[in-house]
C-alpha positions in Angstrom: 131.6 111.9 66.9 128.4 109.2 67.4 129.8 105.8 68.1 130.4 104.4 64.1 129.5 100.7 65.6 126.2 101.8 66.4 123.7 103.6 63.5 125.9 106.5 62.4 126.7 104.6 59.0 123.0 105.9 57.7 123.9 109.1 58.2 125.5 111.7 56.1 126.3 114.0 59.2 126.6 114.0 62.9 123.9 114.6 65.5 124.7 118.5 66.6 125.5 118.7 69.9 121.8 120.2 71.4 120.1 117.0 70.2 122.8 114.7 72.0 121.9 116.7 75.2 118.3 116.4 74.2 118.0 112.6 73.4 121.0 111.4 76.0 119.7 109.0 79.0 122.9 107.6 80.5 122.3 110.5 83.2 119.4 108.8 84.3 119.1 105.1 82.8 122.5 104.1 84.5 120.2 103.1 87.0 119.8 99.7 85.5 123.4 99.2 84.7 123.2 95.9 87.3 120.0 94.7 85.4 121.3 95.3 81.8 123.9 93.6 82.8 122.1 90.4 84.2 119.6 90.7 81.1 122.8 90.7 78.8 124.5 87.7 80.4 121.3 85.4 79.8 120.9 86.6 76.3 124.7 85.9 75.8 124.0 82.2 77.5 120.9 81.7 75.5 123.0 82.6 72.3 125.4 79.8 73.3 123.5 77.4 74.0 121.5 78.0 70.3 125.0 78.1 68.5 124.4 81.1 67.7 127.8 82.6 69.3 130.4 80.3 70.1 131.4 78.8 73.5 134.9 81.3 73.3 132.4 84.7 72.9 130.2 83.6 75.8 133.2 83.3 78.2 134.9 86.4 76.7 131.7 88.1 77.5 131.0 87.0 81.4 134.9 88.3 81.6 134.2 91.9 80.2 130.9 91.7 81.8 132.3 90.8 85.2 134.6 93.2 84.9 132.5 95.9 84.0 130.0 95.3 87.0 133.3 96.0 89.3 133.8 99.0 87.8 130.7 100.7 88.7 129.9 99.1 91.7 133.6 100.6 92.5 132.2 104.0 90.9 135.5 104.0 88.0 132.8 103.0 85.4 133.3 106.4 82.7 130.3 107.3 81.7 129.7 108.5 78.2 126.9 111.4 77.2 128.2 110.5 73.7 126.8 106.8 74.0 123.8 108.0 75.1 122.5 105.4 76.9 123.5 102.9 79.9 123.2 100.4 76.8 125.5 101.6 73.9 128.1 102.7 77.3 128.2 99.3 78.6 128.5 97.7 75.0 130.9 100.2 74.1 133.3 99.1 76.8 132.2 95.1 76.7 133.6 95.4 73.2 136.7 97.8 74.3 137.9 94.9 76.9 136.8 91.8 74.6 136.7 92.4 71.0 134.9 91.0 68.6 132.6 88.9 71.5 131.3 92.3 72.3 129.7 92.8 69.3 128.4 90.0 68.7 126.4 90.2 72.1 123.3 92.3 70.7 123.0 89.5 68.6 119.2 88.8 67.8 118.4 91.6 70.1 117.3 95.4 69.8 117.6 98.2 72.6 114.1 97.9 72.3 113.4 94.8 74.1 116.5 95.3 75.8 115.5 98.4 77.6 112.2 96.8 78.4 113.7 93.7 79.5 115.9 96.3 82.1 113.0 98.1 83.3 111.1 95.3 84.3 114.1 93.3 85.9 114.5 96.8 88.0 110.8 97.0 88.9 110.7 93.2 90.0 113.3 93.9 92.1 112.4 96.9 93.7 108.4 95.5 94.5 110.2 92.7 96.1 112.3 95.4 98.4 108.8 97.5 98.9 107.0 94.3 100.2 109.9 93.9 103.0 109.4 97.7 103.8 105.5 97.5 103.9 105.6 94.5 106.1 107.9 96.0 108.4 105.7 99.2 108.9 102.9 97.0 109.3 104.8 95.2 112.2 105.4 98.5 113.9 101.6 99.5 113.4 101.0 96.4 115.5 103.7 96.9 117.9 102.0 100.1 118.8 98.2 99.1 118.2 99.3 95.9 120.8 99.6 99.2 123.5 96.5 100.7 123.2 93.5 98.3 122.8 92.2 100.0 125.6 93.2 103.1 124.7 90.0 105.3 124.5 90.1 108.3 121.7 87.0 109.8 119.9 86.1 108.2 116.5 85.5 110.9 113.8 83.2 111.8 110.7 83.8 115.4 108.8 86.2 115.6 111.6 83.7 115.6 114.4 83.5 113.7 117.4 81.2 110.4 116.4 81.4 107.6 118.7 84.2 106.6 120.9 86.8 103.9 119.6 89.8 102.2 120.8 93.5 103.5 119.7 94.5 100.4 118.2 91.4 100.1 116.7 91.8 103.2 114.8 95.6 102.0 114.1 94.0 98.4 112.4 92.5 100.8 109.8 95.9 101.4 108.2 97.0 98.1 108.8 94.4 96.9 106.5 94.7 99.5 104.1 98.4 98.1 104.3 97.7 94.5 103.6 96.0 95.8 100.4 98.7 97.3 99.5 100.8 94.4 99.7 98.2 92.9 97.5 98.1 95.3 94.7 102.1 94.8 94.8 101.8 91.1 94.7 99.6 90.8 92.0 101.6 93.8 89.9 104.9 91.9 90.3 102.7 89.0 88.2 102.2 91.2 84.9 106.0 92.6 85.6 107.2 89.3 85.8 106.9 88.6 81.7 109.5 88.3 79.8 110.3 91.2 76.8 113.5 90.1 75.1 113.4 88.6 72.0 111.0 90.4 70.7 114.1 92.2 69.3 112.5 95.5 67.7 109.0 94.7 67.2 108.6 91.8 64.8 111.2 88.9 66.7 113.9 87.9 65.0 115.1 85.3 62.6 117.7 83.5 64.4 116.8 80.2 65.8 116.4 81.5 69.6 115.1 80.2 72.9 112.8 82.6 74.6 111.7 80.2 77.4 115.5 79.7 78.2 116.0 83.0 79.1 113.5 83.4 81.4 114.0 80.6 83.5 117.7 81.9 84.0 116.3 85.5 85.0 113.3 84.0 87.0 110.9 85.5 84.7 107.1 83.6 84.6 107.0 83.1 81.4 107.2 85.3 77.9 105.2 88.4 76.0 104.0 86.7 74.1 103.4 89.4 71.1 106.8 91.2 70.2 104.8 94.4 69.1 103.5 94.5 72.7 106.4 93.1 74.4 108.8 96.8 73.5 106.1 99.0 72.8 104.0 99.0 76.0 104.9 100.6 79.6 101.5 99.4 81.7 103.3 97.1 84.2 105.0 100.8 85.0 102.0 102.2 85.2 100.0 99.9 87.3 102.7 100.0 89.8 102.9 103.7 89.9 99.2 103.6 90.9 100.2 100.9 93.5 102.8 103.3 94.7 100.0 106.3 94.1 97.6 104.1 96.5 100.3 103.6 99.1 101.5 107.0 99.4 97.8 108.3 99.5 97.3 105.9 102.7 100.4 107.3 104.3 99.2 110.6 103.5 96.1 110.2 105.3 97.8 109.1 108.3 100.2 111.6 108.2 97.2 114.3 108.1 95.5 112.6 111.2 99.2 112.6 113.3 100.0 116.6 112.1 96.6 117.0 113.4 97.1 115.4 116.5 100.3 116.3 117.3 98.8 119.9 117.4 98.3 121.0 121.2 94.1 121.6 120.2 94.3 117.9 119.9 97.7 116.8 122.2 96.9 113.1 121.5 100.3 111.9 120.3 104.0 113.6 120.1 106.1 112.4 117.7 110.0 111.7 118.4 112.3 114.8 118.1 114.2 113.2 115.2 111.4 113.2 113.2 110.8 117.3 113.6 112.7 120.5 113.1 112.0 123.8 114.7 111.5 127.2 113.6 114.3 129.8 112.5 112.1 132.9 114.4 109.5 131.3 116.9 111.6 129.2 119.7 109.0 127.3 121.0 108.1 125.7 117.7 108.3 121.5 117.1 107.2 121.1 113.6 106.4 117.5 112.4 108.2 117.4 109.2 108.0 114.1 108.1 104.2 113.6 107.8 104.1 116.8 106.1 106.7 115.8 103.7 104.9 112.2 103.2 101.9 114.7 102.4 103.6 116.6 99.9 105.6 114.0 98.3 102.3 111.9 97.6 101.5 114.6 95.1 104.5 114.3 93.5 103.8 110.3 92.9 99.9 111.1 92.0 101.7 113.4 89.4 104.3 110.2 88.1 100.9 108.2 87.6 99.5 111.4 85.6 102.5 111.4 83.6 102.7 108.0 82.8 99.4 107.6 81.9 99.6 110.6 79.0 102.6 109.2 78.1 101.4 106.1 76.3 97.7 107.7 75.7 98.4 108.7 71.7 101.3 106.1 70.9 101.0 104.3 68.1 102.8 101.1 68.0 105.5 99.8 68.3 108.0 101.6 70.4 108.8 105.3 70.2 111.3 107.7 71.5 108.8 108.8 74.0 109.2 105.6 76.0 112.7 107.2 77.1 110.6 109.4 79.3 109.0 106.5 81.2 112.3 106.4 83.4 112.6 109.1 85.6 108.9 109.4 86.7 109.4 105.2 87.5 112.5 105.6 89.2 111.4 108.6 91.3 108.2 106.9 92.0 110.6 104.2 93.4 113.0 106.2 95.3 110.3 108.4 97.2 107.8 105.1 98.1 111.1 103.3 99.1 112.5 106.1 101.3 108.9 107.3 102.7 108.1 103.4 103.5 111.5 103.2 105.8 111.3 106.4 107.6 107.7 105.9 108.2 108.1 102.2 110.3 111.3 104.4 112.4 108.4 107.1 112.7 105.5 105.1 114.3 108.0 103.6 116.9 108.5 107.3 117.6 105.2 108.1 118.7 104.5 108.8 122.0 100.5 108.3 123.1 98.9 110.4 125.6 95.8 108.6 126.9 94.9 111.1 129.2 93.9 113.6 126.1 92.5 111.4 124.0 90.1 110.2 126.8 89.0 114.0 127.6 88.5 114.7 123.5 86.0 111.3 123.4 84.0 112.8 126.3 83.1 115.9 124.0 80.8 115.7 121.8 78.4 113.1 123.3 80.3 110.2 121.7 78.0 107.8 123.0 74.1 109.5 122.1 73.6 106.3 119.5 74.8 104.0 122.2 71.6 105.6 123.9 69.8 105.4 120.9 71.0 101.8 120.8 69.6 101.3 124.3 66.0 102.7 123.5 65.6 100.4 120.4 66.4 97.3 122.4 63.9 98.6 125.0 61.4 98.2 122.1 61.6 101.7 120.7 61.7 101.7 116.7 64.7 103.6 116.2 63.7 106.6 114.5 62.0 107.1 117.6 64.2 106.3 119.4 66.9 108.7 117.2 64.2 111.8 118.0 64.5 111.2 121.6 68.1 111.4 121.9 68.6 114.1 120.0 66.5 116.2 122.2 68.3 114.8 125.3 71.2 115.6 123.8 69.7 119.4 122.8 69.0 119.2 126.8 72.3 118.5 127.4 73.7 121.1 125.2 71.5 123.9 126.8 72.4 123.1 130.7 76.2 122.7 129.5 76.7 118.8 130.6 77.2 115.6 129.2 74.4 113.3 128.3 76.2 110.9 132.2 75.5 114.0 133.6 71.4 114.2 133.7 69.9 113.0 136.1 68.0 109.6 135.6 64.4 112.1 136.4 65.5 114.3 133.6 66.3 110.9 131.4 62.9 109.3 131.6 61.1 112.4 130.2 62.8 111.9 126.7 61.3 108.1 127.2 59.9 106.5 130.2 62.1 102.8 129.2 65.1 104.3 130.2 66.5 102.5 133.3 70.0 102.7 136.0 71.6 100.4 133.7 71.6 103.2 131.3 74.7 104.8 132.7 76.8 101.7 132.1 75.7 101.8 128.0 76.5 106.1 128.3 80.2 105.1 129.6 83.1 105.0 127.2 83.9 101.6 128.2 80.7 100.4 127.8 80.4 101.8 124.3 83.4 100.4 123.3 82.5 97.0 125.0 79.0 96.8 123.3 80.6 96.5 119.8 81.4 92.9 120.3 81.5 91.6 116.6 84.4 91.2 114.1 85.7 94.3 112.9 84.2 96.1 115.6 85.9 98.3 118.1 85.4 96.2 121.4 88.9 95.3 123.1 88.7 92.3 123.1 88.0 92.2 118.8 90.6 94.2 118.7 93.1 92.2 120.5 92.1 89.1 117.9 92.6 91.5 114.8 95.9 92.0 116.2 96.6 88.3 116.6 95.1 87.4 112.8 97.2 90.2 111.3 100.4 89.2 113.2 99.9 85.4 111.6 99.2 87.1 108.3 102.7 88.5 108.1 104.1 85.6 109.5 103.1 83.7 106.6 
C-alpha cells in the first residue's frame, strides 16, 4: 500500500498496481541518490541554522544520512518501486533509522524543487567530468598533430582532392572545433549553476528561510530567482544536451573521415586492433568499430535534444508530471558523451599514420592548379585570367595522362607566356604548403605555432 507519510491521506483508494509501474522513477532517478543526498544535508543545515528544526534533528539527520550514503555506495541500499522515487526511498529510510528528524527534513521544501535542485547538482558535476575528458582528447589530438606538421595529405571539398595540406593541419581543425566545445560547456555550467530549492512547489514558502545559505554550502552561483521558474523549467538540460549534440556531431565527423581512411582506397591511417573487431564469414576483415559506433550513437544524442525540446514545448507552468521524463534522455546523453569522450583520446593514440599514402593521394588531382593560378596573378595576370589558363593546362594535363610537374616548361608558356623555372617550385607539394605562410594557414611552420598556442591554452 502507497507510503501513508506521503499523499495517500487524500485519497479514498490505492493507486492500482499498472499506474505504480507507470509513474515509478526509482529505476532510473537513483542516479542522483549522492546529490539528493548533498541537496538534503544543506537544506537540513539551512533549517538549523533558521530555527526552524532543532540542533538534535540536524545531527540525527547527517547520522541517517551518512548512513544511508554507505549503504548504496556498498550496493545494500533496498530499493522501493512502491516509493516511487530516489526521493520518497531515501526519506522513507532517513525516517526508518531516525524518527521524527526524518520527517521533519522536507520541511519548507517540495519534490519539486528538490528534484530540480538534484538534477542540476548531477549535471554540474558531470560538465565538470566532460571538461577533464575533452581536454584530454584535445591533448592527444596535439600529441599526434606534433608528428605530422610535415605530414603531406590532400585537402578535400565534396570529397575531392583540393589543395594539398599538412596532417596536423587537418588534425587543428578538430582541436578548435574542441576548444568550442569546452566553451559551450563552460558557459552552460553558468545557467546550471543556479540554485532551485526553496522555491518549494512553485510559489516559495512561508517559513523564514535562507536561500543564499544554501547555495554557498553546495557551491551554487547564486539563486532562481522566480520559484515558478525555478521547478517548472528544464532549459539548462536542454542547452547542455545540445552541447553534448555539438560534441558528438564533431566526433562524428571525424569518425566519418578515419572509417574513410582506414579503407585500403584511401590507406592513410590504421587504427589500433583494440579499437576493431573482425568479421564472423570474411577472415580478412578489420572493421573500425568505434568510429562507426561514435557515428551512430550521435543520432541517438541528436534524438535526446529532440526529445527534450518537445518535452517542455506545450507545458504550462509550474511543474508537471512530464518533467519525470527529462531523466533518462539527460542521463543517457551523459553516459554516451562521457564514455565516447574516453574511448575516443585511447583511440587517437591508436592511430597509426602512413605518410607514404597520403603523399601519393595529394599528387592526384592536381592539388596545386590554384597555386599556379596563384603564381600567374602575381606575374600580373588578373586572376580570372589567370583561373582560365590553368584550367586549360590542367585539361592538357588530363588528356596526355600527367600531372600539371610533368609538362614541360615549352608546353607551360603556351597557356601564358609569364610563366618561368621557378614555377616548378610553387607546383611542388612543399611549396604549396610553404606558400600559405599566414595564421591559420597550412604552412609548417603556422602549424607548429598553432600547436604551441593550443598547448598553452590547456595549460591554463
Amino acid at each position: 500500500m502507497q507510503d501513508k507519510d506521503t499523499w495517500s491521506g487524500r485519497f479514498s483508494e490505492p493507486v492500482a498496481e499498472l499506474v505504480k509501474h507507470y509513474t515509478a522513477s526509482v529505476g532510473f532517478d537513483y542516479k542522483l541518490a549522492m546529490f539528493d543526498i548533498q541537496g538534503s544535508l544543506a537544506h537540513a543545515q539551512m533549517l538549523a541554522a533558521c530555527d526552524i528544526i532543532s540542533t538534535q534533528d540536524l545531527n540525527d539527520i547527517k547520522r541517517g544520512l551518512g548512513q544511508i550514503e554507505n549503504e548504496i555506495l556498498m550496493g545494500e541500499f533496498a530499493w522501493s518501486l512502491e516509493l516511487e522515487d530516489v526521493h520518497l526511498n531515501i526519506e522513507k529510510r532517513l525516517t526508518a533509522l531516525v524518527g521524527d528528524a526524518g520527517k521533519r527534513l522536507h520541511t519548507g521544501r517540495s519534490r519539486n524543487d528538490q528534484v530540480a535542485t538534484d538534477v542540476r547538482l548531477y549535471l554540474r558535476h558531470s560538465i565538470d567530468d566532460m571538461l577533464m575528458l575533452v581536454k584530454a582528447l584535445q591533448g592527444a589530438l596535439l600529441d599526434l598533430a606534433d608528428q605530422h606538421a610535415h605530414t603531406i595529405m590532400p585537402g578535400f571539398t565534396h570529397l575531392q582532392v583540393a589543395q594539398p595540406i599538412s596532417f596536423a593541419h587537418h588534425l587543428m581543425a578538430y582541436f578548435e572545433m574542441l576548444k568550442r566545445d569546452a566553451e559551450r560547456l563552460h558557459d552552460c555550467r553558468k545557467r546550471v549553476n543556479r540554485l532551485p530549492l526553496g522555491a518549494a512547489a512553485l510559489a516559495g514558502t512561508s517559513y523564514p528561510i535562507k536561500r543564499e545559505y544554501v547555495a554557498d554550502l553546495l557551491g551554487f552561483d547564486g539563486v532562481c530567482e522566480n520559484s515558478l521558474d525555478a521547478v517548472s523549467d528544464r532549459d539548462f538540460a536542454i542547452e547542455f544536451t545540445a552541447c553534448a549534440a555539438l560534441i558528438m556531431t564533431h566526433l562524428s565527423r571525424f569518425s566519418e573521415e578515419l572509417i574513410l581512411w582506414m579503407n585500403p582506397r584511401f590507406g592513410f591511417i590504421d587504427i589500433a586492433d583494440r579499437f576493431c573487431t573482425g568479421s564472423s564469414i570474411m577472415p580478412q576483415k578489420k572493421n573500425p568499430d568505434v568510429p562507426e559506433l561514435v557515428r551512430g550513437k550521435t543520432g541517438r544524442v541528436n534524438g535526446h535534444l529532440v526529445a527534450l525540446l518537445t518535452l517542455m514545448k506545450g507545458q504550462p507552468l509550474a511543474y508537471n508530471k512530464d518533467n519525470q521524463e527529462d531523466k533518462e534522455p539527460l542521463f543517457d546523453t551523459v553516459e554516451t558523451l562521457t564514455r565516447t569522450l574516453r574511448i575516443y583520446a585511447d583511440m587517437i593514440t591508436g592511430i597509426k599514420v602512413k605518410p607514404e599514402a597520403m603523399r601519393s593521394a595529394a599528387l592526384q588531382g592536381y592539388a596545386t592548379a590554384t597555386d599556379l593560378a596563384d603564381y600567374l596573378v602575381k606575374k600580373g595576370l588578373p586572376f580570372r585570367d589567370a583561373h582560365e589558363a590553368v584550367a586549360l593546362a590542367v585539361r592538357f594535363a588530363e588528356q596526355r595522362g600527367c600531372d600539371l610537374t610533368d609538362i614541360s616548361l615549352a608546353d607551360l608558356r603556351q597557356f601564358s607566356p609569364d610563366i618561368g623555372e621557378e614555377v616548378y617550385q610553387v607546383l611542388s607539394l612543399e611549396g604549396s604548403l610553404a606558400s600559405r605562410n599566414h595564421i591559420g594557414g597550412t604552412a609548417p611552420l603556422q602549424v607548429a605555432e598553432a600547436i604551441a598556442r593550443a598547448r598553452a591554452s590547456l595549460s591554463k
